[in-house]
C-alpha beads as a LAMMPS data file, in Angstrom:
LAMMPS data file: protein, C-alpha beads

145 atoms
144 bonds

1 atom types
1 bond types

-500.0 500.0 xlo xhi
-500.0 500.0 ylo yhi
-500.0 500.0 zlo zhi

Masses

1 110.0

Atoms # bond

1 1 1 168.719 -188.873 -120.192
2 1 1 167.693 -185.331 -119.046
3 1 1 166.995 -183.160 -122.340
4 1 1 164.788 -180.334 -123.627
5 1 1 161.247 -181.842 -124.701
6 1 1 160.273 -181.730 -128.379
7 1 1 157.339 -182.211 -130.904
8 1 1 157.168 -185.509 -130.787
9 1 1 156.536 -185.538 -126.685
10 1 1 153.550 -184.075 -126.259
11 1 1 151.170 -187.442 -125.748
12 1 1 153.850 -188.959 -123.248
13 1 1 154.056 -185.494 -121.770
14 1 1 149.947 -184.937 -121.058
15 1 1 150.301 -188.779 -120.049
16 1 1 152.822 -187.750 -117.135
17 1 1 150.828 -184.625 -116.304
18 1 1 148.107 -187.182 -115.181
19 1 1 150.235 -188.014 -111.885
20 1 1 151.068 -183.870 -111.616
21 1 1 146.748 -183.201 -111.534
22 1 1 145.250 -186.409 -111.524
23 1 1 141.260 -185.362 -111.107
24 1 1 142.012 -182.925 -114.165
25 1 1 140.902 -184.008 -117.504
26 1 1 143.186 -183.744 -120.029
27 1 1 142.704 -180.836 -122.569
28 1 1 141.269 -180.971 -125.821
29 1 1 144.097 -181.985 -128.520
30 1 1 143.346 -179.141 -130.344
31 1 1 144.085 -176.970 -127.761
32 1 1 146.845 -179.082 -126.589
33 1 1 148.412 -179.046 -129.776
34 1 1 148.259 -175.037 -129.851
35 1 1 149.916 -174.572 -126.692
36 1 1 152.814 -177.028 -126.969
37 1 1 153.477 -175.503 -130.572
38 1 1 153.746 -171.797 -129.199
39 1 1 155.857 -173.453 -126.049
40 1 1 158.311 -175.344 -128.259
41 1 1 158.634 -171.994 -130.476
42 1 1 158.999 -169.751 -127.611
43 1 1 162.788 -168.727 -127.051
44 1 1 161.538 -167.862 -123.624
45 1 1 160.220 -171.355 -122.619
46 1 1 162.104 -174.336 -121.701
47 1 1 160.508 -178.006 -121.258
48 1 1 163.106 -179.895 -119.909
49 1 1 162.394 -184.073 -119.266
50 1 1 163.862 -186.896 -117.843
51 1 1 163.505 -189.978 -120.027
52 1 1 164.053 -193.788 -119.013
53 1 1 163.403 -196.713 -120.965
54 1 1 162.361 -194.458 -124.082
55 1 1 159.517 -193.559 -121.725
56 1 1 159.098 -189.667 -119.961
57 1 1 159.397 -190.111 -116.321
58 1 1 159.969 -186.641 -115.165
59 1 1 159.643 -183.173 -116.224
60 1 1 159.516 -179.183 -115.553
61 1 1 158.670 -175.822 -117.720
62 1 1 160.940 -172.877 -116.994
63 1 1 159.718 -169.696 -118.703
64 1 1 162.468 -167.002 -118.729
65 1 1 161.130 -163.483 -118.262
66 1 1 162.922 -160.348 -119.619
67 1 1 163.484 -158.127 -116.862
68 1 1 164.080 -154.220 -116.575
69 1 1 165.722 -154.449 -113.332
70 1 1 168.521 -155.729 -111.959
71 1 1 170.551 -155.080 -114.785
72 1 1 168.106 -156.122 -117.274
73 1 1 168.732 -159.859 -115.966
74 1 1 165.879 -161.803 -116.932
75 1 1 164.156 -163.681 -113.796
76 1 1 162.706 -167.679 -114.606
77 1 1 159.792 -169.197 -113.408
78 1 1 159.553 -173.390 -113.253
79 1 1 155.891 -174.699 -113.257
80 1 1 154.446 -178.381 -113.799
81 1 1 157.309 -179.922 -111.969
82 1 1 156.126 -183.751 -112.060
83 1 1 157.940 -187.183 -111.781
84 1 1 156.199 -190.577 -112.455
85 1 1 155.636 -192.214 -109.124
86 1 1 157.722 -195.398 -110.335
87 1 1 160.721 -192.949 -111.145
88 1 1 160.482 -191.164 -108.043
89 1 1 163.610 -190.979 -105.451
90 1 1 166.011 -191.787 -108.193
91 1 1 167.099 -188.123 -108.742
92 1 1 165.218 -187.489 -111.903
93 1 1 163.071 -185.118 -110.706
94 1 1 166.416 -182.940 -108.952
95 1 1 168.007 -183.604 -112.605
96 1 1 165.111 -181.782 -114.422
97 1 1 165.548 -178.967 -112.039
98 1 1 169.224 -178.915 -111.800
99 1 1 168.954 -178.618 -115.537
100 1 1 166.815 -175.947 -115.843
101 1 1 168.483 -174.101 -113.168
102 1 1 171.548 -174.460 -115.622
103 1 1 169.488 -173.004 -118.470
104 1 1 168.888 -169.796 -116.128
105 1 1 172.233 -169.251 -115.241
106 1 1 173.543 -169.758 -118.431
107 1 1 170.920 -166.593 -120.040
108 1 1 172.348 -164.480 -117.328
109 1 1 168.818 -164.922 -114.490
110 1 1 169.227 -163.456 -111.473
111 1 1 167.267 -165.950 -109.812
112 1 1 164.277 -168.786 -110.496
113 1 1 161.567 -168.906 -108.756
114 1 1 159.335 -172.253 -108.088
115 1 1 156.352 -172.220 -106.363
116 1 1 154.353 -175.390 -104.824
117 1 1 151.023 -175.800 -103.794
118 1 1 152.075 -179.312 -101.725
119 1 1 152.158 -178.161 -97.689
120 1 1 153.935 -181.847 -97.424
121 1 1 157.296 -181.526 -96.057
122 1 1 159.178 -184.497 -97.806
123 1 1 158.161 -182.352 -101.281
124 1 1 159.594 -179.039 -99.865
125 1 1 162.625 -180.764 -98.778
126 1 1 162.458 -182.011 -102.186
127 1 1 162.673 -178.459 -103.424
128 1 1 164.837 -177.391 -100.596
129 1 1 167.806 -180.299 -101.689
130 1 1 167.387 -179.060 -105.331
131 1 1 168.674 -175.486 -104.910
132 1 1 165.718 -173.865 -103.831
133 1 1 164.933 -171.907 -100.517
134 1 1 162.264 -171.626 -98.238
135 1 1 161.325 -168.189 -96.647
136 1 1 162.314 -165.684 -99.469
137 1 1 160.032 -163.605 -100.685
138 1 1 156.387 -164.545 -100.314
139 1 1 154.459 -165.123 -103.330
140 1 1 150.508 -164.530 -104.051
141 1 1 148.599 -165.875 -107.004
142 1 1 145.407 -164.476 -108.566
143 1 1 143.309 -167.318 -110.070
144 1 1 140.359 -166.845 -112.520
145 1 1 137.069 -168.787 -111.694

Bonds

1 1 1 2
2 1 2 3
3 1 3 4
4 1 4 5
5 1 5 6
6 1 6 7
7 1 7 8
8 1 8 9
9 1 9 10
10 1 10 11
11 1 11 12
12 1 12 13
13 1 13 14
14 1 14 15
15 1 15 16
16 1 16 17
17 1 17 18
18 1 18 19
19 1 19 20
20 1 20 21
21 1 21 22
22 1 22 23
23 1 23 24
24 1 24 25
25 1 25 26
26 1 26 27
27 1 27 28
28 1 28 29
29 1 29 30
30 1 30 31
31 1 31 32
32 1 32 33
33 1 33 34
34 1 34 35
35 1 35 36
36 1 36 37
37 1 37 38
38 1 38 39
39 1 39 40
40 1 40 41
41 1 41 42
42 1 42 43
43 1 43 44
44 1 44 45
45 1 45 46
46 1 46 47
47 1 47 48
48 1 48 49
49 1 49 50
50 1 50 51
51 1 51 52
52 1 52 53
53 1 53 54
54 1 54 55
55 1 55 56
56 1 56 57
57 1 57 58
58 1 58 59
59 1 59 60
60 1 60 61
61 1 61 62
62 1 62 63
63 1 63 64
64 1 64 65
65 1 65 66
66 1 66 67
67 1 67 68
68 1 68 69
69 1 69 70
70 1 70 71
71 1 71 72
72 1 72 73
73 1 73 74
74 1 74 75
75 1 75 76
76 1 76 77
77 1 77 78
78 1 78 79
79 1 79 80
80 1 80 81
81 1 81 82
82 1 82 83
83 1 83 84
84 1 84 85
85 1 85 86
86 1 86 87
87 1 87 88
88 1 88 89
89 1 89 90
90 1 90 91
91 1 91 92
92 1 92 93
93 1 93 94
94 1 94 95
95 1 95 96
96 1 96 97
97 1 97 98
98 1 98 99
99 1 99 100
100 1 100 101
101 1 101 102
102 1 102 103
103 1 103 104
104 1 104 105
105 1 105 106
106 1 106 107
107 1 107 108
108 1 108 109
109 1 109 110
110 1 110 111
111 1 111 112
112 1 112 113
113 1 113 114
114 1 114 115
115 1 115 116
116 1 116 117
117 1 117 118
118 1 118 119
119 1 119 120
120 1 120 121
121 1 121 122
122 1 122 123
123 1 123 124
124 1 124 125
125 1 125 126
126 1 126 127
127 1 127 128
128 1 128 129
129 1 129 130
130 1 130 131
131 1 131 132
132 1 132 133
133 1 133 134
134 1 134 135
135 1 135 136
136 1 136 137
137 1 137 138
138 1 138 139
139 1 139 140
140 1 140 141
141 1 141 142
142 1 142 143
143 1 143 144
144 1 144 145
C-alpha cells in the first residue's frame, strides 16, 4: 500500500532511515518529534511510504516550492528516498516516487527535481526507470560544518 505517512509513523519511519544513513545516529525524539509535526502540518510537504506487512518498507519527502516563474508553477524537490533492503527490487521504491511525482503534477509543478549522492549506476538507473533524467541541469549544494 503506497500512502501519505502520518503521526503515528514516525518510529517505523527513523527505523527505515537507518538503511538511508546507517553511521548516523538517530536524532533526539524531541527534536524528532518537532520536525515530523511541522512536516505533517506543512501543506507544502509530502511523506509518501510504501507499507508491507503493516511494516514501512519504503519511503520519500517531496517538498513543493511556490514558484514566481514559469507561470507561478511551483517546482518539488524529493529527498530521503530509502527502501528496506528486504523490500528492494519489488517496485516499492519506483511506487513511492511514481506517487509523489503524481502529487506534483496534480498541484500544477513544472518539474521535480531529485538529487543523489550514490555515483553507483544500478541506483541512477534506478532513478533513471522512475521518471527521472540524467544530464539536466547541474545541481550544487552548500553544506554547513
Amino acid at each position: 500500500m503506497i500512502r501519505r505517512a502520518g503521526p503515528d509513523d514516525l518510529a517505523s519511519l527513523l527505523a527505515l532511515y537507518r538503511h538511508l544513513h546507517p553511521d548516523e545516529a538517530p536524532p533526539p525524539a524531541e527534536a524528532a518529534s518537532a520536525a515530523w509535526t511541522a512536516l505533517l502540518a506543512s501543506p507544502l510537504m509530502h511523506p509518501v511510504v510504501a507499507e508491507a506487512g503493516g511494516a514501512l518498507v519504503a519511503g520519500c519527502v517531496l517538498s513543493l516550492i511556490p514558484n514566481l516563474t514559469r507561470g507561478a508553477r511551483p517546482f518539488g524537490v524529493i529527498e530521503n528516498v530509502v527502501t528496506h533492503p528486504a523490500h528492494r527490487r519489488q517496485g516499492l521504491g519506483r511506487a513511492v516516487l511514481r506517487h509523489a511525482l503524481d502529487i506534483a503534477w496534480a498541484a500544477g509543478s513544472y518539474k521535480v527535481m531529485l538529487a543523489t549522492g550514490s555515483r553507483r549506476e544500478e541506483t541512477l538507473h534506478f532513478y533513471e526507470a522512475a521518471g527521472f533524467a540524467r544530464g539536466g541541469k547541474t545541481y550544487f549544494e552548500a553544506r554547513r560544518a
